[in-house]
C-alpha positions as CSV (number, residue, x, y, z in Angstrom):
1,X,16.7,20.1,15.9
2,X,15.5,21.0,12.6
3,X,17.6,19.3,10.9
4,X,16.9,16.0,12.9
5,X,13.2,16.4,11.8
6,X,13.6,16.4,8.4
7,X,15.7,13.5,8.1
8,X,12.8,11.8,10.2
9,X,10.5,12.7,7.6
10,X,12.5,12.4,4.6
11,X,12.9,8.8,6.1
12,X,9.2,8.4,6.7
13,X,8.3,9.1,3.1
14,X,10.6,6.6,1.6
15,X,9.9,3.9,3.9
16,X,5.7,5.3,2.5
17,X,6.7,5.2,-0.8
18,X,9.1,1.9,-0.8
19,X,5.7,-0.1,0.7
20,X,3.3,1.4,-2.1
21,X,6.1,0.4,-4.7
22,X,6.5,-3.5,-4.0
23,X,2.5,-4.5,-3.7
24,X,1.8,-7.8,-4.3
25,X,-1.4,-10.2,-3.3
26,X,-1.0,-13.3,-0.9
27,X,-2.8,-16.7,-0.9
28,X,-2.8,-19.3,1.4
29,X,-4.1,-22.8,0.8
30,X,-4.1,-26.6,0.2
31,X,-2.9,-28.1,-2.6
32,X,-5.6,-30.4,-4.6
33,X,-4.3,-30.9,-7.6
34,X,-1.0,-30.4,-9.8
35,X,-0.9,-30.6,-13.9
36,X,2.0,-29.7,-15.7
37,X,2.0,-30.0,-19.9
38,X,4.5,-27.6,-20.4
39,X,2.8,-25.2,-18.1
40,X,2.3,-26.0,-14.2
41,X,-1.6,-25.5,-12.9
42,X,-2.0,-25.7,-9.5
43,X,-5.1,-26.0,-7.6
44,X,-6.0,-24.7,-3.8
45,X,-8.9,-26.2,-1.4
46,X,-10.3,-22.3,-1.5
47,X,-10.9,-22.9,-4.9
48,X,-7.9,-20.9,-6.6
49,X,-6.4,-22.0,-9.4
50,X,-2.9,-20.9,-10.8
51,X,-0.2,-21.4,-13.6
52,X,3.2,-20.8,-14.4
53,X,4.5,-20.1,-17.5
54,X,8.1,-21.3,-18.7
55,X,8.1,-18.0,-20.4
56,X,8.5,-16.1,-18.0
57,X,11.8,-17.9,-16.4
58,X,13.3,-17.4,-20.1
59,X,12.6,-13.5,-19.6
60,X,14.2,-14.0,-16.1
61,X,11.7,-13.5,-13.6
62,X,13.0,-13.9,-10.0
63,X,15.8,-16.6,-11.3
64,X,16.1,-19.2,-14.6
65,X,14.6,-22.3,-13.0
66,X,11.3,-20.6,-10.8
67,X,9.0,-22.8,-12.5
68,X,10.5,-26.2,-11.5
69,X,10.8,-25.0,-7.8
70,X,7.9,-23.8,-7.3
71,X,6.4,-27.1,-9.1
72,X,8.9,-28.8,-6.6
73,X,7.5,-26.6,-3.4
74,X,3.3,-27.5,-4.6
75,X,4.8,-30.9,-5.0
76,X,6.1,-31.5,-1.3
77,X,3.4,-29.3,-0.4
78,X,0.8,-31.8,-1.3
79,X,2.6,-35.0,-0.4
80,X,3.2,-33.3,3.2
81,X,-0.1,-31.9,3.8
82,X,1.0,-28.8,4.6
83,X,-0.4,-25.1,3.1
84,X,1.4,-23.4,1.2
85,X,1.3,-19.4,0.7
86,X,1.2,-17.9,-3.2
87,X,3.1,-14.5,-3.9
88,X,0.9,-12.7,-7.2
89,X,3.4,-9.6,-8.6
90,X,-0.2,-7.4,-8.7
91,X,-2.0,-5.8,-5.9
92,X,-5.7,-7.2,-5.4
93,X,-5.2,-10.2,-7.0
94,X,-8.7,-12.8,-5.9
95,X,-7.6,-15.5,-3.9
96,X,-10.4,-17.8,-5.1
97,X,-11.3,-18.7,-9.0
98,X,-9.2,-18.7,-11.7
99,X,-6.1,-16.5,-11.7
100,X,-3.9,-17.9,-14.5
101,X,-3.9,-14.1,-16.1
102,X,-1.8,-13.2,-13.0
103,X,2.3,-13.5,-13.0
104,X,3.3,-15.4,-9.7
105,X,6.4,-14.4,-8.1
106,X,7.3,-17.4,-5.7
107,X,5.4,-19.6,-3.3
108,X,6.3,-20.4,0.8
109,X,6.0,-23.7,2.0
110,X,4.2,-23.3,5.7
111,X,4.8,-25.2,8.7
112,X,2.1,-27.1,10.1
């Protein structure tokens, strides 16, 4: 019996700890506007505003081409109408203003 508890709360303070490890901020929204120089800045209806860097595919993060599919996701995202949701890598990221100093880990495409 004892036994059988503490593996129920050795399980409950990784499954605690594993949620406090992998915060990240969510944003939904319409895309407005795309512009891509290099860099891709995308623009929500709530007023966000967000970039990706090609940088940061070369120092591997979440997969070599990230940028051009999440350009491609914003893309059909705007031609389709439909929202789309942001991923930021931080905690507590503002989902309105400018938030180009925050890393952006991948982006949904939502259903109508």
């Amino acid at each position: 019996m004892i036994t059988r508890f503490r593996s129920i709360v050795a399980v409950s303070l990784l499954m605690a700890s594993s949620t406090a490890a992998h915060a990240y901020t969510e944003c939904t929204g319409n895309v407005t506007r795309i512009w891509n120089d290099g860099t891709t800045w995308v623009w929500f209806d709530t007023g966000l505003v967000w970039g990706l860097w090609p940088a940061d595919d070369e120092q591997n993060l979440n997969g070599k081409d990230r940028s051009k599919n999440i350009l491609a996701l914003a893309t059909t995202a705007m031609v389709s109408g439909r929202s789309v949701t942001v991923r930021f890598v931080n905690d507590g990221v503002s989902c309105s203003g400018q938030q180009t100093a925050n890393k952006v880990w991948g982006l949904y495409l939502n259903s109508m």
